[in-house]
Residue frames as a rotation matrix with the C-alpha (Angstrom) as fourth column:
UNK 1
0.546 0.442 0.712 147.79
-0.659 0.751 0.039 -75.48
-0.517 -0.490 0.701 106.26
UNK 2
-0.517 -0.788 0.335 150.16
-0.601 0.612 0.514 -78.41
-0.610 0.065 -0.790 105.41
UNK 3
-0.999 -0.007 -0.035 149.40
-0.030 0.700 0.713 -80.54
0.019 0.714 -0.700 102.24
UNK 4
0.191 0.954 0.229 146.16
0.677 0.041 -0.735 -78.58
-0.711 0.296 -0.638 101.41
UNK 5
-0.333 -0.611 0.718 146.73
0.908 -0.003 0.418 -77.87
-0.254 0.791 0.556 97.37
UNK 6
0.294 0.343 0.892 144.87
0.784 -0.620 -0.021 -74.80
0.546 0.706 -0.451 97.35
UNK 7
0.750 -0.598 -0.282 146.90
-0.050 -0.476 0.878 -73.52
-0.659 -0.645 -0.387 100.08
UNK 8
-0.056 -0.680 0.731 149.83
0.692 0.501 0.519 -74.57
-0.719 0.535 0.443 98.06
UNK 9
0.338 0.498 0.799 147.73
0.893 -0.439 -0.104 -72.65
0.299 0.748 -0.592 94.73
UNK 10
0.882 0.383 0.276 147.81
0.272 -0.890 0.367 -69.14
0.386 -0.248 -0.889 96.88
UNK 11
0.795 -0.547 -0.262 150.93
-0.109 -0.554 0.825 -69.43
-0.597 -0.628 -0.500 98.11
UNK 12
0.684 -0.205 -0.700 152.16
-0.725 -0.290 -0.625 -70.01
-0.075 0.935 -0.346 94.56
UNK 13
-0.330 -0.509 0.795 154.00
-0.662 0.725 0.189 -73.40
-0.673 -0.464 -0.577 95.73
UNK 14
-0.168 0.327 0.930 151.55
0.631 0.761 -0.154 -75.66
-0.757 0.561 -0.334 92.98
UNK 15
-0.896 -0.410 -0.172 151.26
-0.048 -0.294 0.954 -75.11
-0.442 0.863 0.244 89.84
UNK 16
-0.406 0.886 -0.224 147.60
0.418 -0.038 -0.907 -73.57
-0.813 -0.462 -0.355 88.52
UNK 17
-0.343 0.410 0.845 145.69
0.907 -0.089 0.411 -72.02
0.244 0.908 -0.341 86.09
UNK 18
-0.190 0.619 -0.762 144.49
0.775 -0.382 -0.503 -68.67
-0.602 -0.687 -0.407 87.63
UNK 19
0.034 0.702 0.712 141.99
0.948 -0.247 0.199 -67.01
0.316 0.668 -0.674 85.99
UNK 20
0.292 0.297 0.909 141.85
0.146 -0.953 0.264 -63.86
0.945 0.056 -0.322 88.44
UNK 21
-0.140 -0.471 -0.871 143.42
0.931 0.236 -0.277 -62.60
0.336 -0.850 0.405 91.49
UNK 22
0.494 0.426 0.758 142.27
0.157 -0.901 0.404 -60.46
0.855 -0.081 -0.512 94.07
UNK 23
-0.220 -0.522 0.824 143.98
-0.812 -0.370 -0.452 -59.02
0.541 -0.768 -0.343 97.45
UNK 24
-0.251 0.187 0.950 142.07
-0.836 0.452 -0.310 -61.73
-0.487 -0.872 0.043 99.59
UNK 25
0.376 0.456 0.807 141.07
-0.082 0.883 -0.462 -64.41
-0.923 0.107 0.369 96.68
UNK 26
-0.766 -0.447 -0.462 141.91
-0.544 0.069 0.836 -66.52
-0.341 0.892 -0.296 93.52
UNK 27
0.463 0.883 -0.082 139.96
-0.633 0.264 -0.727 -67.96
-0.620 0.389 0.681 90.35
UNK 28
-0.742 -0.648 0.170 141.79
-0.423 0.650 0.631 -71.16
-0.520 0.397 -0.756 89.26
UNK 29
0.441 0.642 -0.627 140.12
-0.864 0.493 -0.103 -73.10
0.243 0.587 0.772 86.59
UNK 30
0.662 -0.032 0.749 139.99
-0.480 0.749 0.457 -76.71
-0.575 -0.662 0.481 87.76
UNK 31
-0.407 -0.889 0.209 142.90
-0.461 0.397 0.793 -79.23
-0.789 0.226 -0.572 86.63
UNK 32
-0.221 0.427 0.877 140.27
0.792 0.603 -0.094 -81.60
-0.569 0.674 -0.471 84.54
UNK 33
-0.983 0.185 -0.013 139.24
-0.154 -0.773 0.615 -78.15
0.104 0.606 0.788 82.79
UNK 34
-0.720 0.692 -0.047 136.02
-0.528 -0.591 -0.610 -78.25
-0.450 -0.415 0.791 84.65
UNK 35
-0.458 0.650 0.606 132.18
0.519 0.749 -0.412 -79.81
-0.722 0.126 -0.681 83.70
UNK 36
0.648 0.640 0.413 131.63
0.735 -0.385 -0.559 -77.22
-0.199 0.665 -0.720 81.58
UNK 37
-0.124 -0.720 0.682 133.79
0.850 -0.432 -0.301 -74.08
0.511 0.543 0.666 79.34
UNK 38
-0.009 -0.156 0.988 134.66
-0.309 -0.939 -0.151 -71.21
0.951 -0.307 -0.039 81.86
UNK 39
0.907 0.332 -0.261 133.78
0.271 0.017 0.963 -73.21
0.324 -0.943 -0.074 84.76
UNK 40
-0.334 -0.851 0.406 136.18
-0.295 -0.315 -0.902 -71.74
0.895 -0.421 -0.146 87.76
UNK 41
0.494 0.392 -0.776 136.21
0.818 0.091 0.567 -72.08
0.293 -0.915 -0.276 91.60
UNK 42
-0.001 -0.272 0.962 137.10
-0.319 -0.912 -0.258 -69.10
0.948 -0.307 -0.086 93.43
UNK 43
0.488 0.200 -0.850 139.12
0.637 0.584 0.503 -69.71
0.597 -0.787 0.158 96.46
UNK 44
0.977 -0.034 0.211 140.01
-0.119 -0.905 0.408 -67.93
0.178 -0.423 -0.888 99.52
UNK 45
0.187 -0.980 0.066 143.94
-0.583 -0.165 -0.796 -66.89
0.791 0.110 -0.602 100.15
UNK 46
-0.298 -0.543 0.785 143.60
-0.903 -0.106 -0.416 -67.99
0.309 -0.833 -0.459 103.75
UNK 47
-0.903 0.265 -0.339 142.90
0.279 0.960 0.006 -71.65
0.327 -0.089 -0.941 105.06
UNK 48
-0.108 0.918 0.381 138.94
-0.994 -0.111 -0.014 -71.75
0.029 -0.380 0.924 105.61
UNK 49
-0.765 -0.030 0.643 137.73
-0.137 0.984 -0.116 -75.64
-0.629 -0.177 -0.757 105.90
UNK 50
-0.706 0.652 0.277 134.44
0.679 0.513 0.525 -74.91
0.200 0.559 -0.805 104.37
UNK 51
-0.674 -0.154 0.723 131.87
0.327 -0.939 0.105 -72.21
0.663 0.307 0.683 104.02
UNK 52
0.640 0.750 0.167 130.11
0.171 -0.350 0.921 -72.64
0.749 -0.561 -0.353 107.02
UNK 53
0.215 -0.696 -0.686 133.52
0.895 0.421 -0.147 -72.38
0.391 -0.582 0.713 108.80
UNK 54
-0.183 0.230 -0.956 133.85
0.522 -0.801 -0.293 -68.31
-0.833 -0.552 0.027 108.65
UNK 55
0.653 0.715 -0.249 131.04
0.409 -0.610 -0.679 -66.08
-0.638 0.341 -0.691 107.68
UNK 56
0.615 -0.255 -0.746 133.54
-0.235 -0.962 0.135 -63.39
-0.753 0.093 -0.652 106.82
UNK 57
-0.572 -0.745 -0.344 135.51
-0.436 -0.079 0.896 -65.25
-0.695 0.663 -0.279 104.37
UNK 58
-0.400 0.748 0.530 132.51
0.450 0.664 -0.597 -66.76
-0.799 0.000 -0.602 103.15
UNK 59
0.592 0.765 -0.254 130.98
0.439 -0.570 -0.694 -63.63
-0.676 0.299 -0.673 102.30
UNK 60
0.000 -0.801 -0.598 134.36
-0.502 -0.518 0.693 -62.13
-0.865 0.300 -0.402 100.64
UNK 61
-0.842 -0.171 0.512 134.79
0.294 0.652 0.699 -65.55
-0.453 0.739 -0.498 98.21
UNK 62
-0.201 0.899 0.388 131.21
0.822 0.371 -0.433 -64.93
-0.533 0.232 -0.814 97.42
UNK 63
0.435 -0.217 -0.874 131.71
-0.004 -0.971 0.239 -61.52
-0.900 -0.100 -0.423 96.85
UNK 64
-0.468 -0.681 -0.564 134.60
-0.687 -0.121 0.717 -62.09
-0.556 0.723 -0.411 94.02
UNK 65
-0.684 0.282 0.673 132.22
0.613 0.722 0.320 -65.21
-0.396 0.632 -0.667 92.36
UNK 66
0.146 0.753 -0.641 129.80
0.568 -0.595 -0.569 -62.37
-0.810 -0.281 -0.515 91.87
UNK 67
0.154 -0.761 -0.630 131.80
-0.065 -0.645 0.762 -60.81
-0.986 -0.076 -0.149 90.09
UNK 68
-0.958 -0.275 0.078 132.84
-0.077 0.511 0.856 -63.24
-0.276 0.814 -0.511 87.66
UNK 69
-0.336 0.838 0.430 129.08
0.742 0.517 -0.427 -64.19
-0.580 0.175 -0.796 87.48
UNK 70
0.007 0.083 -0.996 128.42
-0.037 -0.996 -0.084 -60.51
-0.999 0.037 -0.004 86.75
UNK 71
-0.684 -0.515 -0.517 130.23
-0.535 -0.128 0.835 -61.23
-0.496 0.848 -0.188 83.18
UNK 72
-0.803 0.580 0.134 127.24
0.543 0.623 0.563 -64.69
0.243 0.525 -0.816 82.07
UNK 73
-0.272 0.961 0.049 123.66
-0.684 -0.229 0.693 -64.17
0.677 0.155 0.719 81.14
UNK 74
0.947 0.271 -0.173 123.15
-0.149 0.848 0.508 -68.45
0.285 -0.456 0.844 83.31
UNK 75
-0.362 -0.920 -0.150 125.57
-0.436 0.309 -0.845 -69.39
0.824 -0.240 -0.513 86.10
UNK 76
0.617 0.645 -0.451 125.92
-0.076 0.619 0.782 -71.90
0.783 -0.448 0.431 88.81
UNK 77
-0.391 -0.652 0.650 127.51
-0.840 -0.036 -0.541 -70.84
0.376 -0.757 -0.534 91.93
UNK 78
0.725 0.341 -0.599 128.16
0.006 0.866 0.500 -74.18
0.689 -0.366 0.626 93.99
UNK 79
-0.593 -0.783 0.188 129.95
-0.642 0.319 -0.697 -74.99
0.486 -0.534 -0.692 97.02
UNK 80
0.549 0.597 -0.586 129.56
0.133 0.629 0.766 -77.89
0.826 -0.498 0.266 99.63
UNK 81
-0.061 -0.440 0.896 130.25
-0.949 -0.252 -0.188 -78.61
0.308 -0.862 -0.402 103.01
UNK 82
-0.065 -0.330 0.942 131.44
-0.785 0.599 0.156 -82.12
-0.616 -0.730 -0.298 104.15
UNK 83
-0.910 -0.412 0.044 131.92
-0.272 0.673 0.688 -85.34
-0.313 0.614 -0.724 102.71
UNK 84
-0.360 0.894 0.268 128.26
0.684 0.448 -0.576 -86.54
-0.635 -0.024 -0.772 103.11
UNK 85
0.585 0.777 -0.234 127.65
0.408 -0.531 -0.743 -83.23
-0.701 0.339 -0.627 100.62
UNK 86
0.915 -0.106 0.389 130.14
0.385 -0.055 -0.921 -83.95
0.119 0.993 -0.010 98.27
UNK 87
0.612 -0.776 -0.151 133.26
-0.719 -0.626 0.303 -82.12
-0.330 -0.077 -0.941 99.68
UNK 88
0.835 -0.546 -0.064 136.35
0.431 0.722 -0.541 -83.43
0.341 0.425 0.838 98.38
UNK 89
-0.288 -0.909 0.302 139.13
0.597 -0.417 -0.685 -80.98
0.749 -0.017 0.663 98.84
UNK 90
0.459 0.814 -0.355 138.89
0.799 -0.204 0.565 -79.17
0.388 -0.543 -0.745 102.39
UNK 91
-0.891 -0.362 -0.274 139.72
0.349 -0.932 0.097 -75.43
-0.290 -0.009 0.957 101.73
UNK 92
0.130 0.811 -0.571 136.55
0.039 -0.580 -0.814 -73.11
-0.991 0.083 -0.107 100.90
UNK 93
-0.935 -0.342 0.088 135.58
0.191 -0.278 0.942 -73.19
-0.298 0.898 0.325 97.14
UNK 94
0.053 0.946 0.319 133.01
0.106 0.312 -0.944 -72.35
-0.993 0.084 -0.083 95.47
UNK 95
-0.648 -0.463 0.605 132.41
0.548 0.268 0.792 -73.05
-0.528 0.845 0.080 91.84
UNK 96
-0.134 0.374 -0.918 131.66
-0.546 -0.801 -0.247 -70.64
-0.827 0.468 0.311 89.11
UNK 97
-0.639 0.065 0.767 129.95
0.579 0.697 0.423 -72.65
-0.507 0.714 -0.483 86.05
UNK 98
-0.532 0.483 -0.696 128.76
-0.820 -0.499 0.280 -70.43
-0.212 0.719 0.661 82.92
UNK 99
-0.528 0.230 0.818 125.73
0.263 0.960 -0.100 -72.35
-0.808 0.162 -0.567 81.44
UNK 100
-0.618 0.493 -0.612 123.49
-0.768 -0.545 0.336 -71.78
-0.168 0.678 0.716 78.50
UNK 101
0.027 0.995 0.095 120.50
-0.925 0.061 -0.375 -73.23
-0.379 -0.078 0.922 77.20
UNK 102
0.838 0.455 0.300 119.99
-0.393 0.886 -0.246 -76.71
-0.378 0.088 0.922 76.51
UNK 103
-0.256 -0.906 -0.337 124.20
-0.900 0.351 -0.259 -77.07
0.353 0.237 -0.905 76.85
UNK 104
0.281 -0.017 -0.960 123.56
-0.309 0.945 -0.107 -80.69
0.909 0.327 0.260 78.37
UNK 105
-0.215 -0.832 -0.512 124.46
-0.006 0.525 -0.851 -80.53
0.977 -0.179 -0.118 81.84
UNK 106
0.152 0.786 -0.599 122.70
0.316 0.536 0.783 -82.22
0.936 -0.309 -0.167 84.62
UNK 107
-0.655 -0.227 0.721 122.41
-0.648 -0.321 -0.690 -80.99
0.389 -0.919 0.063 88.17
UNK 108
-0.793 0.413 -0.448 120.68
0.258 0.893 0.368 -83.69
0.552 0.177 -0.815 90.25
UNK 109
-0.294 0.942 -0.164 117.71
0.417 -0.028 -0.909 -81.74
-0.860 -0.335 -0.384 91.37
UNK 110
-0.361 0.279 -0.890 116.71
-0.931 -0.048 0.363 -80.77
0.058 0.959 0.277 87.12
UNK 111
0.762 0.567 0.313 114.33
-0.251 0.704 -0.664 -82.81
-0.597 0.427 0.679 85.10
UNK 112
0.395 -0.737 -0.548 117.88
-0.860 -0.087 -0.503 -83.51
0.323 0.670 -0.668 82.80
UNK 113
-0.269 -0.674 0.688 119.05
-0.950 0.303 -0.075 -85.36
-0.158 -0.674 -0.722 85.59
UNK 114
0.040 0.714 0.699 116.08
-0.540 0.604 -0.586 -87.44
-0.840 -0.354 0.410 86.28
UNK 115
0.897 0.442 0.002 115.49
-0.318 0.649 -0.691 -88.26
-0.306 0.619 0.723 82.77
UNK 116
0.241 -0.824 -0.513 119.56
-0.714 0.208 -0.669 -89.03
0.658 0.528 -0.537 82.20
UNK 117
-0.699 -0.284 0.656 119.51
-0.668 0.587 -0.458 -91.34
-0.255 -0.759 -0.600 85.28
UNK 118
0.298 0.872 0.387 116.29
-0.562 0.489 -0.667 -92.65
-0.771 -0.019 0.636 84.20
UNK 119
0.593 -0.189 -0.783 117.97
-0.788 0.066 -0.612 -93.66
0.167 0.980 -0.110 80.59
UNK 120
-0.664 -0.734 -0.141 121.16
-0.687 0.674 -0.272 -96.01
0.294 -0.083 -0.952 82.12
């Protein structure tokens, strides 16, 4: 797909961080170095738009975040679909975020959130 960077990423055209690489996916650690230490996304080789777009690569990407998850005791597997749910970059990712106990970082359905929104 034309001027979509994780197309670019897989076809080794941009320049990446990649954490792991499998036959059908890659684990790039994000450019900002992520919301948290280890965080990755794990994207598919082939253009997908988004993970309701096809099942079958869906399930594969998911498949290879497993994986990685396999390795933490607390992870957060995230992905979205569309702008209205956060999408930014439209290729299938889904993010792989190691967490541990009381590391500080808010999702915005947690009582962390609430009470760090509630603070500003």
């Amino acid at each position: 797909m034309r001027n979509c960077v994780f197309c670019a990423i897989a076809a080794g055209e941009a320049p990446a961080v990649i954490v792991r690489e499998w036959p059908d996916a890659l684990a790039v650690r994000p450019r900002s170095g992520g919301v948290h230490p280890g965080h990755v996304f794990v994207v598919p080789r082939v253009h997908v738009e988004d993970a309701g777009s096809d099942p079958e690569v869906t399930a594969a990407v998911m498949c290879r975040a497993a994986e990685l998850m396999a390795g933490h005791p607390a992870v957060n597997l995230i992905t979205s679909k569309g702008e209205a749910a956060t999408q930014s970059v439209f290729h299938l990712h889904v993010h792989v975020v190691p967490r541990r106990e009381g590391d500080g970082l808010p999702l915005p359905w947690t009582p962390q959130y609430t009470a760090r929104s509630a603070a500003v």
